[in-house]
Backbone as a printed PyTorch tensor [residue, N CA C, xyz], in Angstrom:
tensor([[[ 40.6620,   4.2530,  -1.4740],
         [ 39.6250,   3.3830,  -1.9990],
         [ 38.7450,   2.8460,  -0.8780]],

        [[ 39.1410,   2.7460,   0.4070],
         [ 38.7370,   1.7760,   1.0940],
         [ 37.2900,   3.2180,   2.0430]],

        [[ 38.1550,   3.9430,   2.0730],
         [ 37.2930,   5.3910,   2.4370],
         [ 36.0060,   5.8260,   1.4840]],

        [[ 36.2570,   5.6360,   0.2640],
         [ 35.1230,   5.6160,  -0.7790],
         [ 33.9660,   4.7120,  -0.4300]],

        [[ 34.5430,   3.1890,  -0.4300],
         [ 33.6840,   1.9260,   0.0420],
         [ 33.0980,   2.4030,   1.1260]],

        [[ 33.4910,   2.9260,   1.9540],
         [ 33.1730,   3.0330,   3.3550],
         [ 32.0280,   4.4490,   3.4450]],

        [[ 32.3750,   5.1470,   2.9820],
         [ 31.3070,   6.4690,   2.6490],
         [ 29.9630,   5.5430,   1.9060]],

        [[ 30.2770,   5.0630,   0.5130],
         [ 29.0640,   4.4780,   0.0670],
         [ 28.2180,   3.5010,   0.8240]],

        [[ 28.3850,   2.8050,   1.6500],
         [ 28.0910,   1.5860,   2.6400],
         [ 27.0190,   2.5130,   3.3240]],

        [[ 27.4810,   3.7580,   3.9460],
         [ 26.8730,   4.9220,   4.7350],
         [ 25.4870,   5.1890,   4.1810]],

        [[ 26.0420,   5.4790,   2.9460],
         [ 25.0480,   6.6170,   2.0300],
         [ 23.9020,   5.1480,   1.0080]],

        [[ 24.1540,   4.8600,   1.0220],
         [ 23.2860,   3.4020,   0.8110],
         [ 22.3400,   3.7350,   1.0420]],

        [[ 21.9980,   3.0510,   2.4570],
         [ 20.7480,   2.8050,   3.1230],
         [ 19.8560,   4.2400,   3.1910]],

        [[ 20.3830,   5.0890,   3.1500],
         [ 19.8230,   6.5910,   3.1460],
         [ 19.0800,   6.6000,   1.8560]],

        [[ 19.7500,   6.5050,   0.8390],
         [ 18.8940,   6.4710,  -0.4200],
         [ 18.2940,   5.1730,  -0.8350]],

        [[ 17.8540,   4.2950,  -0.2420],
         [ 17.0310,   2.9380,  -0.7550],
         [ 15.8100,   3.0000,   0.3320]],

        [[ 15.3680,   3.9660,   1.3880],
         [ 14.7820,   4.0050,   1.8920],
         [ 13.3380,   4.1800,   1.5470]],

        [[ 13.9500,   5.1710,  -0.0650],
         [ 11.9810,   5.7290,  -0.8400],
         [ 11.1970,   4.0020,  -1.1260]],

        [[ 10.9040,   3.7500,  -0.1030],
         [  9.7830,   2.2760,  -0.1470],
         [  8.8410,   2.7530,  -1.1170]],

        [[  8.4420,   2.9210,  -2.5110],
         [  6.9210,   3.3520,  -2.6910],
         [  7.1720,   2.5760,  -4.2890]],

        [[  5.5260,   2.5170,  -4.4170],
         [  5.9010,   2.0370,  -5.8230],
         [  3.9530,   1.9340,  -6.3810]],

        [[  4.0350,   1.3410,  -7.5210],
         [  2.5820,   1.4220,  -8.0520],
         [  2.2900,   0.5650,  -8.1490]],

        [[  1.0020,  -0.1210,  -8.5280],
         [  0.2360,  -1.3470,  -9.4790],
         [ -0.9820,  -0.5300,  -9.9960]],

        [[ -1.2990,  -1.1700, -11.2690],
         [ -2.2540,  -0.6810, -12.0870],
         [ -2.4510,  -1.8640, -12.7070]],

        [[ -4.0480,  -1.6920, -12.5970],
         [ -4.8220,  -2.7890, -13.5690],
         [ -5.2290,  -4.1820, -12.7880]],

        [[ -5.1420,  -3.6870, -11.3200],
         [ -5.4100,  -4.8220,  -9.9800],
         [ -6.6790,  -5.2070,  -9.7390]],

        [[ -7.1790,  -5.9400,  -9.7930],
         [ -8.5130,  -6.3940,  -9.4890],
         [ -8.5700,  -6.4600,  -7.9190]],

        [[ -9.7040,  -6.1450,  -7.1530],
         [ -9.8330,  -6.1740,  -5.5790],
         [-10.2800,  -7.5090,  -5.8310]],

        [[ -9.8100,  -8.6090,  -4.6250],
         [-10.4030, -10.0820,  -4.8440],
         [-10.9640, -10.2970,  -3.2950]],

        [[-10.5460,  -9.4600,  -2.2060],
         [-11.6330,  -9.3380,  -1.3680],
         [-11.0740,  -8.1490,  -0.3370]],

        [[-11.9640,  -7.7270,   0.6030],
         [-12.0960,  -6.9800,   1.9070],
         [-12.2810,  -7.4530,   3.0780]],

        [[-11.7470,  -6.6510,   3.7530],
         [-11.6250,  -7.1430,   4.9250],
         [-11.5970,  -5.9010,   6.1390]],

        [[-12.4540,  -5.6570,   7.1660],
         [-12.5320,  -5.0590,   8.3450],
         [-12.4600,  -5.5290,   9.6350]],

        [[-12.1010,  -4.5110,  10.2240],
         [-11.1160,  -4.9180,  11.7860],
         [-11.2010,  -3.9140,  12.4090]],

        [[-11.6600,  -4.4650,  13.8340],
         [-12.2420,  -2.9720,  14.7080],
         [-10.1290,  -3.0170,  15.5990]],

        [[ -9.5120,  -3.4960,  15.8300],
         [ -7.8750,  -3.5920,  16.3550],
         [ -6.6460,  -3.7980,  15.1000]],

        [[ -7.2960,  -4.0210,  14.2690],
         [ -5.8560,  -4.4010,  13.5190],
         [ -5.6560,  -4.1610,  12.4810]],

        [[ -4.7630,  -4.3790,  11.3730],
         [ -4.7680,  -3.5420,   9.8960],
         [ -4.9970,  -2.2760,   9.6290]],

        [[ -5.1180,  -1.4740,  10.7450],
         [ -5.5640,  -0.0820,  10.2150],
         [ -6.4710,  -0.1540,  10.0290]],

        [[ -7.9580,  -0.9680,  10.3560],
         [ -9.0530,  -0.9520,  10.6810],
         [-10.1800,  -1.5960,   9.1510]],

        [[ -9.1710,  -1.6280,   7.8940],
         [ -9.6960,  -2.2400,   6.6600],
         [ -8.5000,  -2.2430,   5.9930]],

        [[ -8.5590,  -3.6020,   5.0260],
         [ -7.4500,  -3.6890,   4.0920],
         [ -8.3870,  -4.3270,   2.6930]],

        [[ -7.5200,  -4.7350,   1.4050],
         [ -8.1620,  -4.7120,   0.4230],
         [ -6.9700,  -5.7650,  -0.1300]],

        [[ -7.7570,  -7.4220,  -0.6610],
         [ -7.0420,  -8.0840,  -1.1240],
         [ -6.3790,  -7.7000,  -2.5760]],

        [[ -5.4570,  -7.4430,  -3.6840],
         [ -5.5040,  -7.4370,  -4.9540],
         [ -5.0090,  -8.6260,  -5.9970]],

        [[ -5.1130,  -9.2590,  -6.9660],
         [ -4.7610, -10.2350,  -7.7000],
         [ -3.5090, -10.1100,  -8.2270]],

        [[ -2.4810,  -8.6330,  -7.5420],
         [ -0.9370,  -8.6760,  -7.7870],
         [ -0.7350,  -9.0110,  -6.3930]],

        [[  0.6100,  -9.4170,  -6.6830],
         [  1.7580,  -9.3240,  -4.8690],
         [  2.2960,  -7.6910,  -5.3360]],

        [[  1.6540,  -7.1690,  -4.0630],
         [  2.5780,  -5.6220,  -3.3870],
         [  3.8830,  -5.7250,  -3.6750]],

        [[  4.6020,  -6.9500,  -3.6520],
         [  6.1530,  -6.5330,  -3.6220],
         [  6.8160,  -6.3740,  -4.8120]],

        [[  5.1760,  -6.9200,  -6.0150],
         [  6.1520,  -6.0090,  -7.3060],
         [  6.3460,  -4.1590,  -7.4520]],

        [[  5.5800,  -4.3030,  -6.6860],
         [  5.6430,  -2.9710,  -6.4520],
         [  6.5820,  -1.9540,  -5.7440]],

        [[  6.8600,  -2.6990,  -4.1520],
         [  7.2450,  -2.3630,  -3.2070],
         [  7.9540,  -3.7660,  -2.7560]],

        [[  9.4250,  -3.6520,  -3.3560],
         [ 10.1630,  -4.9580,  -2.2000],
         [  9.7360,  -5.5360,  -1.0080]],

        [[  9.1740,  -4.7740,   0.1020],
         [  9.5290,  -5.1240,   1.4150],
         [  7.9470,  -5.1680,   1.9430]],

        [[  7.0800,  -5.1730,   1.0490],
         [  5.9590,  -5.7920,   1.1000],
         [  5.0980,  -6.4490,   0.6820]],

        [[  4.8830,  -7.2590,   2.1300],
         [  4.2920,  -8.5190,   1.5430],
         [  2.9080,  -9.1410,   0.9330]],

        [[  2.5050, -10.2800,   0.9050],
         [  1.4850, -10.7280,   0.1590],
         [  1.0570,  -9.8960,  -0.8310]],

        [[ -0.3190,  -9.8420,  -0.9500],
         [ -1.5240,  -8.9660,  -1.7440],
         [ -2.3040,  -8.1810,  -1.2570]],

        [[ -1.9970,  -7.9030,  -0.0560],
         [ -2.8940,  -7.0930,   0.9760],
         [ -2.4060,  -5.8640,   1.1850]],

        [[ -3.4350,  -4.5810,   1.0900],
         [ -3.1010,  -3.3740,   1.6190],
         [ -3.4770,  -2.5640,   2.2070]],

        [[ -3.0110,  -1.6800,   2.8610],
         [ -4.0850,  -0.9390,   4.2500],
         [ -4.5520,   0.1640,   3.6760]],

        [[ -5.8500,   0.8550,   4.0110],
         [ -6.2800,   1.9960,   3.5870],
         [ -5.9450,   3.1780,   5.0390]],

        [[ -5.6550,   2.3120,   6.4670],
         [ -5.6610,   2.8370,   7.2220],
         [ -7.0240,   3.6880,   7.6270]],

        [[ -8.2000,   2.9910,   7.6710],
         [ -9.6010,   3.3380,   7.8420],
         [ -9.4110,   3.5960,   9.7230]],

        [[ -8.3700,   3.3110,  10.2650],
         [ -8.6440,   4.0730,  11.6510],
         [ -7.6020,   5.4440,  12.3070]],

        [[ -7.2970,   5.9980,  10.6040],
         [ -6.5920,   7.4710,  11.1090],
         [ -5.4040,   7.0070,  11.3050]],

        [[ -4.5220,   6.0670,  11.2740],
         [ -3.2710,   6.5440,  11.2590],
         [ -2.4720,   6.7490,  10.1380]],

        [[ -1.2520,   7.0050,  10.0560],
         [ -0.1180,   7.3740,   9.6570],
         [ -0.8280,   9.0120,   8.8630]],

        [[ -1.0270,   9.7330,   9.9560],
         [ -1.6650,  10.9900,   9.4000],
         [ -2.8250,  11.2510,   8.0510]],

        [[ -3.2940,  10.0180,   8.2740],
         [ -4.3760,  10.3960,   7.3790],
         [ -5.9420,   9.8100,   7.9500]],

        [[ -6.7550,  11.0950,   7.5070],
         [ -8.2320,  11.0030,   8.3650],
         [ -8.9170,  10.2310,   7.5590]],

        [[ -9.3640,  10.2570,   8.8770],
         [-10.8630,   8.3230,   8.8900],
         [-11.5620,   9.0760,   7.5890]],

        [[-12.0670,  10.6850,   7.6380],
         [-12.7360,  10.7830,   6.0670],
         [-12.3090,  10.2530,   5.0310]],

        [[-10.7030,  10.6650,   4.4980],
         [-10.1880,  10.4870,   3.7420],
         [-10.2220,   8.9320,   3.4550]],

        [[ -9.6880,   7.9950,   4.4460],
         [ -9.5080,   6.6920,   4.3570],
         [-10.6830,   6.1580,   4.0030]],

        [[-11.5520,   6.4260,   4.3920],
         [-13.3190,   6.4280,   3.8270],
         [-13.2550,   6.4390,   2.7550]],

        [[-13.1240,   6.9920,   1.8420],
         [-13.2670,   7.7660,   0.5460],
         [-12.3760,   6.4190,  -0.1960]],

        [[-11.1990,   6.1780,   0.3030],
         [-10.6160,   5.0970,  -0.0720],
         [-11.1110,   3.8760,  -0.3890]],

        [[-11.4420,   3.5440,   1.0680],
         [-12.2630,   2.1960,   1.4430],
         [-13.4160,   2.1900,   0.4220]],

        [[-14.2410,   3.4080,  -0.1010],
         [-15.6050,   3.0850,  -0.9160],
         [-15.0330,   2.8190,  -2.1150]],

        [[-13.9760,   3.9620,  -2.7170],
         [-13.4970,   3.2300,  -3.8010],
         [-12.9700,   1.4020,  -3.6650]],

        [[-12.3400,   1.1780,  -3.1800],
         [-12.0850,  -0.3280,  -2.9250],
         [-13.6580,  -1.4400,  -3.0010]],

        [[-14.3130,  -1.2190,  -2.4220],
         [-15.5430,  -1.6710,  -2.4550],
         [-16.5150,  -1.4180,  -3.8880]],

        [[-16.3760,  -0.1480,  -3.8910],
         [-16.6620,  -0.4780,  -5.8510],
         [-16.0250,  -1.0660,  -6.8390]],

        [[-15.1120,  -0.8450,  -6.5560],
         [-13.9470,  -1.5220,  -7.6720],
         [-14.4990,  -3.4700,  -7.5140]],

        [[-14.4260,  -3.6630,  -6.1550],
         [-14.6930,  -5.1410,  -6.1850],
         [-16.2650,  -5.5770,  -6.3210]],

        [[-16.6620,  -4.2510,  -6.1850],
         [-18.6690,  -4.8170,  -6.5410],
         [-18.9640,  -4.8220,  -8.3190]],

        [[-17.8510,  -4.0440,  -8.7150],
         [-18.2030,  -3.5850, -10.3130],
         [-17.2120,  -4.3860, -10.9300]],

        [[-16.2250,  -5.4330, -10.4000],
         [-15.2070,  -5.8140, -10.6610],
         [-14.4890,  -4.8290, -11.7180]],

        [[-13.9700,  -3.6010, -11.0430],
         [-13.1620,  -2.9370, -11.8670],
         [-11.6760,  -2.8400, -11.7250]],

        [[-10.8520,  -2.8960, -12.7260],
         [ -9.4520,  -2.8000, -11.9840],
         [ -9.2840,  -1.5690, -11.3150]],

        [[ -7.9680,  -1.1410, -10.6210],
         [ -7.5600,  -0.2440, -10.2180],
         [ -5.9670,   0.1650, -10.0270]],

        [[ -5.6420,   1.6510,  -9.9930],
         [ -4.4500,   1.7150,  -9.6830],
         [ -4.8780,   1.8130,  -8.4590]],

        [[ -3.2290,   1.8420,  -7.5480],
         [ -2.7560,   2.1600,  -6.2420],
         [ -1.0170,   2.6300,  -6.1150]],

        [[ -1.2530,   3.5610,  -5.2340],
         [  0.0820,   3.9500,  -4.8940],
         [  0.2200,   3.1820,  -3.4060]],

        [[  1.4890,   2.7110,  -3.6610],
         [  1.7380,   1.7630,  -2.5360],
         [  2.9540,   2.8100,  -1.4050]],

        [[  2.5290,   2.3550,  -0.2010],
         [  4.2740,   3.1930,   0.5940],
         [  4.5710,   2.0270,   1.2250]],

        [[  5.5750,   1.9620,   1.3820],
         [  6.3280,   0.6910,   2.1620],
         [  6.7680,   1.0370,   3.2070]],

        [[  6.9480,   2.5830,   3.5220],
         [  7.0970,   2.5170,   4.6110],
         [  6.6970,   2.9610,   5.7940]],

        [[  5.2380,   2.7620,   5.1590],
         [  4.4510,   2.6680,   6.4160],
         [  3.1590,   1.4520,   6.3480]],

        [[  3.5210,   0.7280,   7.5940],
         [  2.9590,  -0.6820,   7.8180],
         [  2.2240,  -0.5270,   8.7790]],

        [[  0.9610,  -1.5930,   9.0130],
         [  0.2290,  -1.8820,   9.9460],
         [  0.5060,  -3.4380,   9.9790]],

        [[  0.7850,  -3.9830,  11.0510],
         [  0.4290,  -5.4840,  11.0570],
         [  1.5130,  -6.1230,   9.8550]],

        [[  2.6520,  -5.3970,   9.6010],
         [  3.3650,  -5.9010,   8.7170],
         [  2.9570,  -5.3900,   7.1520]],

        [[  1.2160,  -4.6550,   6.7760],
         [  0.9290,  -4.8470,   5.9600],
         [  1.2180,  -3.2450,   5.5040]],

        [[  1.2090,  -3.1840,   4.1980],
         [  2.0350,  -1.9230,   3.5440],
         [  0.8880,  -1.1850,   3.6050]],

        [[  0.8760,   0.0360,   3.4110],
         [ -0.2400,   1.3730,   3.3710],
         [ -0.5110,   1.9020,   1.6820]],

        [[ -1.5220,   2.0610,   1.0830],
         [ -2.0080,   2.5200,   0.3240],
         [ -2.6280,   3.6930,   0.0480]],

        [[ -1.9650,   4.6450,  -0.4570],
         [ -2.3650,   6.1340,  -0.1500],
         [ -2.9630,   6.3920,  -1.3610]],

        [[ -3.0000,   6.0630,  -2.4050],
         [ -3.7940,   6.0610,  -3.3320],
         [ -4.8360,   4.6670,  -4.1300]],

        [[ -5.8990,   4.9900,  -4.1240],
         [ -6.1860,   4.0410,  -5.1000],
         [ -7.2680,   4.7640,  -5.9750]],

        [[ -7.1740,   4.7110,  -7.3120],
         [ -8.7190,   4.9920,  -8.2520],
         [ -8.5350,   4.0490,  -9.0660]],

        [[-10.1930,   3.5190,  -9.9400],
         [-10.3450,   3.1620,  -9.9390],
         [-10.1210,   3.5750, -11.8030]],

        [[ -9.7720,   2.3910, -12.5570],
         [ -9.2770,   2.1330, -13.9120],
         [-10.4730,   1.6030, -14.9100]],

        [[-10.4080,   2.4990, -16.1570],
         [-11.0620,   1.2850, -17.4250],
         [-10.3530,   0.4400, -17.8900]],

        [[-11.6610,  -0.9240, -17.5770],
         [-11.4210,  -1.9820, -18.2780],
         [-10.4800,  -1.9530, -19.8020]]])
């Protein structure tokens, strides 16, 4: 028994690692750019990330607008404009959240489009 406990304790942390999770139906409530920090733009939403994603915090999320965690400044672009429409047209939006990858503490957002009202 105690060998069982002891295997699962192991194998735990291996499988609780998939950090990722969704929100849908988020309103952007503001933006924010940064030539050093956040991954260079982040995007306030009117949920907390951590219903989404436990281990991240506030309402803030990175688009990673300066190329990291393998994804290009185009792409993150493309992101960032959606984010900026969504909050000029006040439209909701989904997002796919990853938790485990952070800038500045703040979680990464690899998806977002943009939702009907």
């Amino acid at each position: 028994m105690k060998k069982i406990f002891f295997v699962l304790l192991l194998i735990l942390p291996l499988t609780s690692n998939a950090a990722t999770g969704v929100i849908s139906s988020a309103k952007v409530t503001k933006l924010i750019t940064s030539d050093t920090r956040f991954g260079g733009c982040m995007a306030m939403v009117d949920t907390k990330i951590a219903t989404a994603v436990s281990t991240c915090p506030d309402q803030w999320v990175t688009f990673a607008c300066d190329g990291s965690f393998n994804n290009s400044i185009s792409r993150a672009m493309m992101k960032w404009e959606n984010a900026k429409l969504a909050y000029a047209l006040d439209k909701p939006v989904f997002l796919r959240i990853d938790g485990n990858k952070t800038t500045n503490g703040y979680c990464y957002a690899d998806i977002i489009r943009l939702e009907d009202q």
